[in-house]
Residue frames as a rotation matrix with the C-alpha (Angstrom) as fourth column:
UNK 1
-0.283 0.060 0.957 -13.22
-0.903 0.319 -0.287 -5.15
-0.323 -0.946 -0.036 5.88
UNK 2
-0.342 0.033 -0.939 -13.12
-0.458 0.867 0.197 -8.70
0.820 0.498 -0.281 5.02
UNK 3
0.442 0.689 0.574 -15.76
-0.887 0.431 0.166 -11.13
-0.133 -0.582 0.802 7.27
UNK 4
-0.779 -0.503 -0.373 -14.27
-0.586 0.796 0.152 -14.72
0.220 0.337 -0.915 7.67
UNK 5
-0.251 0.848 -0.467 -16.80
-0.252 0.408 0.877 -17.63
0.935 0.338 0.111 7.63
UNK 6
-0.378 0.059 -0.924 -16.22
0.909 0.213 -0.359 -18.50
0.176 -0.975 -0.134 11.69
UNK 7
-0.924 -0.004 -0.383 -17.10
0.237 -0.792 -0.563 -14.79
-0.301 -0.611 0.732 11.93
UNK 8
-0.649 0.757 0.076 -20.19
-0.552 -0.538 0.637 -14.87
0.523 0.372 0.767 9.73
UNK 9
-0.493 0.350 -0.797 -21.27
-0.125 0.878 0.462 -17.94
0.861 0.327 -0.389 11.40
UNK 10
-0.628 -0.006 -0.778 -20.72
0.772 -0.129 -0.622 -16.76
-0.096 -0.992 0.086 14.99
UNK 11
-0.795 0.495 -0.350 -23.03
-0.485 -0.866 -0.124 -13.69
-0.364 0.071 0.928 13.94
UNK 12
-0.212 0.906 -0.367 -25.71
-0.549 0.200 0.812 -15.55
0.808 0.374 0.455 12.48
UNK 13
-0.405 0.068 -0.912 -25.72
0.419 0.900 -0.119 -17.52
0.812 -0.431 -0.393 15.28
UNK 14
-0.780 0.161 -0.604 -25.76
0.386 -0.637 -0.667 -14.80
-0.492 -0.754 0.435 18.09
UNK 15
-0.849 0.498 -0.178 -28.37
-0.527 -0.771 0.358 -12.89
0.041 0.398 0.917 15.33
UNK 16
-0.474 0.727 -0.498 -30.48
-0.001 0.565 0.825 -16.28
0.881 0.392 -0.266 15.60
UNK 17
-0.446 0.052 -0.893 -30.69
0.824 0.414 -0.388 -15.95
0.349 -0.909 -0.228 19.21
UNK 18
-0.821 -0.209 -0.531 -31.70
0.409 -0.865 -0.292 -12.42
-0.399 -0.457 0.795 19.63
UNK 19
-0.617 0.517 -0.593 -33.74
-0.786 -0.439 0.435 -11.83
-0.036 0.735 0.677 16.82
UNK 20
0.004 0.778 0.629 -35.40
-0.076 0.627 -0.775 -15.26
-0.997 -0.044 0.062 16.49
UNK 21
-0.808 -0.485 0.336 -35.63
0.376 0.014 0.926 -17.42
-0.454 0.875 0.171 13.13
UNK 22
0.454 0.832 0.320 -39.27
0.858 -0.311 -0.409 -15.49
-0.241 0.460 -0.854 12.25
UNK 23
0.969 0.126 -0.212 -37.68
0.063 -0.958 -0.282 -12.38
-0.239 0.260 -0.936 12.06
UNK 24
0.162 -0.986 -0.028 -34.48
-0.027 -0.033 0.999 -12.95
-0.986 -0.161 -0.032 10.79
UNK 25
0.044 -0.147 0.988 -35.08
0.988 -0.142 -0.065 -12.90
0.150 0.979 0.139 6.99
UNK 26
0.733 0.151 0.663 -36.25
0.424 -0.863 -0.273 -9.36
0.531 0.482 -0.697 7.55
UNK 27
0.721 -0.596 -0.353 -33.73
0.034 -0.478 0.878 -8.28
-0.692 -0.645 -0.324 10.03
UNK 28
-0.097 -0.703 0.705 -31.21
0.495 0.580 0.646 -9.71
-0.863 0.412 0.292 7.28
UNK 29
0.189 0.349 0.918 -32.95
0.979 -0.145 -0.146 -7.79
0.082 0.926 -0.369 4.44
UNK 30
0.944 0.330 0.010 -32.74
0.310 -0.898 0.313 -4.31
0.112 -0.292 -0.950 6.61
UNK 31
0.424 -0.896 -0.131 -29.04
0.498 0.110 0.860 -5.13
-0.756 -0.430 0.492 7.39
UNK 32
0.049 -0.331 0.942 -28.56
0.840 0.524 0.140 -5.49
-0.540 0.785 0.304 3.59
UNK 33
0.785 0.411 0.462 -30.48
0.454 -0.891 0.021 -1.88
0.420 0.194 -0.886 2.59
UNK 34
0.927 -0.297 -0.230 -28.54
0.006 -0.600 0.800 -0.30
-0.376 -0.743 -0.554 5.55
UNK 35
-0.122 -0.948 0.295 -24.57
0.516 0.193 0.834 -1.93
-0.848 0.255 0.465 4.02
UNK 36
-0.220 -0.143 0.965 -25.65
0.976 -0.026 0.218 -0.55
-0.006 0.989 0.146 0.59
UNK 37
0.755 0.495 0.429 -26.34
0.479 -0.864 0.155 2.72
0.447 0.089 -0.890 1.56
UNK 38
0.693 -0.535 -0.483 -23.79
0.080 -0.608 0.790 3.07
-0.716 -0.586 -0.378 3.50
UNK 39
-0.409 -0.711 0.572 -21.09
0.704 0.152 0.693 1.91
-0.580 0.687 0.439 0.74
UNK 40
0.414 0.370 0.832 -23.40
0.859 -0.462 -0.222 4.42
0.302 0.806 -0.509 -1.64
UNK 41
0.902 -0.107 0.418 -22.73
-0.157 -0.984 0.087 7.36
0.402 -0.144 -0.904 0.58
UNK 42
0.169 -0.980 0.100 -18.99
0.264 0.143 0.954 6.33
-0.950 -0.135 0.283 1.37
UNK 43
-0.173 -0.202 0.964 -18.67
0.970 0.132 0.202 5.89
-0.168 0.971 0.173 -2.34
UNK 44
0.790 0.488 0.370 -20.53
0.483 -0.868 0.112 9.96
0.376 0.090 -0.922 -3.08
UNK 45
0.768 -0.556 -0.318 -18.44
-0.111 -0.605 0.789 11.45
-0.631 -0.571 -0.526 0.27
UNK 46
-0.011 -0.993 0.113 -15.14
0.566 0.087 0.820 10.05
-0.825 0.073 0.561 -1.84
UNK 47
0.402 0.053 0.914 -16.55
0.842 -0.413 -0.346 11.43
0.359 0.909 -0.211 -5.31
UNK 48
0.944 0.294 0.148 -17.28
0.224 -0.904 0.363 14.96
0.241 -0.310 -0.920 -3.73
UNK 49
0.715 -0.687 -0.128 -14.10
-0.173 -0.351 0.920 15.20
-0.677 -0.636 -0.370 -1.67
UNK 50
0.670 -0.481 -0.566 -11.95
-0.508 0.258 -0.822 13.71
0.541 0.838 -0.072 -4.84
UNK 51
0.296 -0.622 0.724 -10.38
-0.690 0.384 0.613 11.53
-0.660 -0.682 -0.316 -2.66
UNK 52
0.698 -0.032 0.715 -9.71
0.554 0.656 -0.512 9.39
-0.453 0.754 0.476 -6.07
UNK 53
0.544 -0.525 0.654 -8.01
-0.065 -0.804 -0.591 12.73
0.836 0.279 -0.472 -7.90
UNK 54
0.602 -0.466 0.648 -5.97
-0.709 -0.685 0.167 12.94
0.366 -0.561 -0.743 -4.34
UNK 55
0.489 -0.560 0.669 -5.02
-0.039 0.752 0.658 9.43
-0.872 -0.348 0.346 -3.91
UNK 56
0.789 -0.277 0.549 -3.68
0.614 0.323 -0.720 9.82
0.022 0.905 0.425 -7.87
UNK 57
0.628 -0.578 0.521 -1.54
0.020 -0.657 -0.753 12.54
0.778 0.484 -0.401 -6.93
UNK 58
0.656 -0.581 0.482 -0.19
-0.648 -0.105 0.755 11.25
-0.388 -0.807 -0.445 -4.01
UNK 59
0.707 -0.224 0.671 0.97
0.269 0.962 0.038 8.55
-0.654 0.154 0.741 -5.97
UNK 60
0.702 -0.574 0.421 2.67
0.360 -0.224 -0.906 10.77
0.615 0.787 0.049 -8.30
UNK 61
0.541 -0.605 0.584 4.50
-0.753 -0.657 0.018 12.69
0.373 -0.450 -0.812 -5.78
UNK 62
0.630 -0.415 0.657 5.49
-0.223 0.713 0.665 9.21
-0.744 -0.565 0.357 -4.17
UNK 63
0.311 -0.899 0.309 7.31
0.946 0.325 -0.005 7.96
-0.096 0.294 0.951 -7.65
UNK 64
0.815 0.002 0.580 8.49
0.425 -0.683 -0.594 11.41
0.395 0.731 -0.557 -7.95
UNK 65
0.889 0.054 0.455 9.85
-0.455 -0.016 0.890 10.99
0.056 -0.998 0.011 -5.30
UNK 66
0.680 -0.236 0.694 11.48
-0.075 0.919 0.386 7.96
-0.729 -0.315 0.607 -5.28
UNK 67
0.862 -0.042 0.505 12.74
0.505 -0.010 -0.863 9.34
0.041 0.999 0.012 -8.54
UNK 68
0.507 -0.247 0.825 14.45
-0.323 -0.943 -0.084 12.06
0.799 -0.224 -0.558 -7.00
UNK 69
0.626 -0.381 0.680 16.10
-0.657 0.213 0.724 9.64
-0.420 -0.900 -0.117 -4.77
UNK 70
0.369 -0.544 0.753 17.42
0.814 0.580 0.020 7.02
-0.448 0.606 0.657 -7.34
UNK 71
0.650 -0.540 0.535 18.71
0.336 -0.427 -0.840 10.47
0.682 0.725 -0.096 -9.35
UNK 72
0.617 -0.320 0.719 20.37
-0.614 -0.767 0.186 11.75
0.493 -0.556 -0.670 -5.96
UNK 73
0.899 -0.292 0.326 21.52
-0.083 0.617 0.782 8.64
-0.429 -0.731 0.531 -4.88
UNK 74
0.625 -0.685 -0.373 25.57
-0.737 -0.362 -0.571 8.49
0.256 0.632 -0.731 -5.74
UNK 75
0.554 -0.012 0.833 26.61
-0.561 0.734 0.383 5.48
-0.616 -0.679 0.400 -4.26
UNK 76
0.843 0.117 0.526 27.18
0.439 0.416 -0.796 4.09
-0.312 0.902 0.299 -7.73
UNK 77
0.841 -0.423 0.337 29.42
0.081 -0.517 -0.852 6.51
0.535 0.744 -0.401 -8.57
UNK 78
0.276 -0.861 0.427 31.37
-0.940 -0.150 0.306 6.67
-0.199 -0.486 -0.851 -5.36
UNK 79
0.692 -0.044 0.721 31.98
-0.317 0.878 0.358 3.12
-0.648 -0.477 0.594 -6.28
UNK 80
0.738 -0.026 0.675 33.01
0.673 -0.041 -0.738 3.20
0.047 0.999 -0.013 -9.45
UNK 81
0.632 -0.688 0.357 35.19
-0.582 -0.725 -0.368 6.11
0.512 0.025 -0.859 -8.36
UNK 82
0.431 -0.234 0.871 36.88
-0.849 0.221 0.480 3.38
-0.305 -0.947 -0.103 -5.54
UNK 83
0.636 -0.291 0.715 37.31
0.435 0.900 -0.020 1.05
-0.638 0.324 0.699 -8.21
UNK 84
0.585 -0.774 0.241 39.12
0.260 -0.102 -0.960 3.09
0.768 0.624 0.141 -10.26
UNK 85
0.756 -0.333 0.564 41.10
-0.609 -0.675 0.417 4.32
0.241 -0.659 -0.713 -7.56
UNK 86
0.289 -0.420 0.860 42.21
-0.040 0.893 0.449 0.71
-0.957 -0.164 0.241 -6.05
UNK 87
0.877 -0.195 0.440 43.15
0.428 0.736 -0.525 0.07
-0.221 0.649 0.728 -9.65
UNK 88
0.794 -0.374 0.479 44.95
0.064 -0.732 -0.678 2.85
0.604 0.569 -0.557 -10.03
UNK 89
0.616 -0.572 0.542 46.68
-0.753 -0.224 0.619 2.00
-0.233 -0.789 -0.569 -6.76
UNK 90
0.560 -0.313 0.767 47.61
0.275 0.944 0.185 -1.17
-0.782 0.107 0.615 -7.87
UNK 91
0.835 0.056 0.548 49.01
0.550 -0.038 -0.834 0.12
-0.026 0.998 -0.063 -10.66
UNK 92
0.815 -0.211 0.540 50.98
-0.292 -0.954 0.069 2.17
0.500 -0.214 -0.839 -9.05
UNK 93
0.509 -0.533 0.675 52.57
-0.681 0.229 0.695 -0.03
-0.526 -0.814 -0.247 -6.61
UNK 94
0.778 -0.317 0.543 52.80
0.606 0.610 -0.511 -2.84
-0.169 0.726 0.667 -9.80
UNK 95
0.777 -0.333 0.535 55.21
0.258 -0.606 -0.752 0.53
0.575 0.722 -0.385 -11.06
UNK 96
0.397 -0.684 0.612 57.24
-0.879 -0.476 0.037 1.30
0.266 -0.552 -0.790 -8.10
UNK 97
0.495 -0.566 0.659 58.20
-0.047 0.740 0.671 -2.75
-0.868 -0.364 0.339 -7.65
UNK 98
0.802 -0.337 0.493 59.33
0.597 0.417 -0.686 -2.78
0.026 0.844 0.535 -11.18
UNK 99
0.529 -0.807 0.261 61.93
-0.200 -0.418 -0.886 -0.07
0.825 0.416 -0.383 -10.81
């Protein structure tokens, strides 16, 4: 979650009004405590659950994927078969004007 500066500015403002500037260092300090704990136990919950270890193997299955499409894909080949073909027409017709 990314804060732009109109948004921090429009919160300190609205936080200056509510709170008042005597108690706004500490409101600001409690805020702080509170974001780092959470991000500590976000950070734990992902350890625990391996949600790292599961976001590595989705990634593998994804190029495996994708792997398994670029080996299945045949496109290439039906071209390649169409060009020889068309040459092979041409060749053909080049043979039947000559006689």
């Amino acid at each position: 979650m990314n804060i732009g500066f109109a948004e921090l500015i429009l919160v300190l403002v609205i936080a200056y009004v509510i709170v008042g500037p005597k108690d706004l260092p500490k409101v600001a300090r409690w805020l702080g405590r509170l974001v780092r704990r959470a991000r500590a136990l976000i950070r734990e919950l992902k350890e625990e659950v391996g949600w790292n270890e599961m976001m590595a193997e989705t990634e593998d299955v994804r190029r495996d994927i994708d792997s398994a499409i670029k080996d299945a894909d045949v496109t290439a080949e039906l071209k390649d078969a169409k060009k020889q073909l068309q040459q092979s027409l041409t060749e053909a017709e080049k043979e039947t004007l000559k006689k």
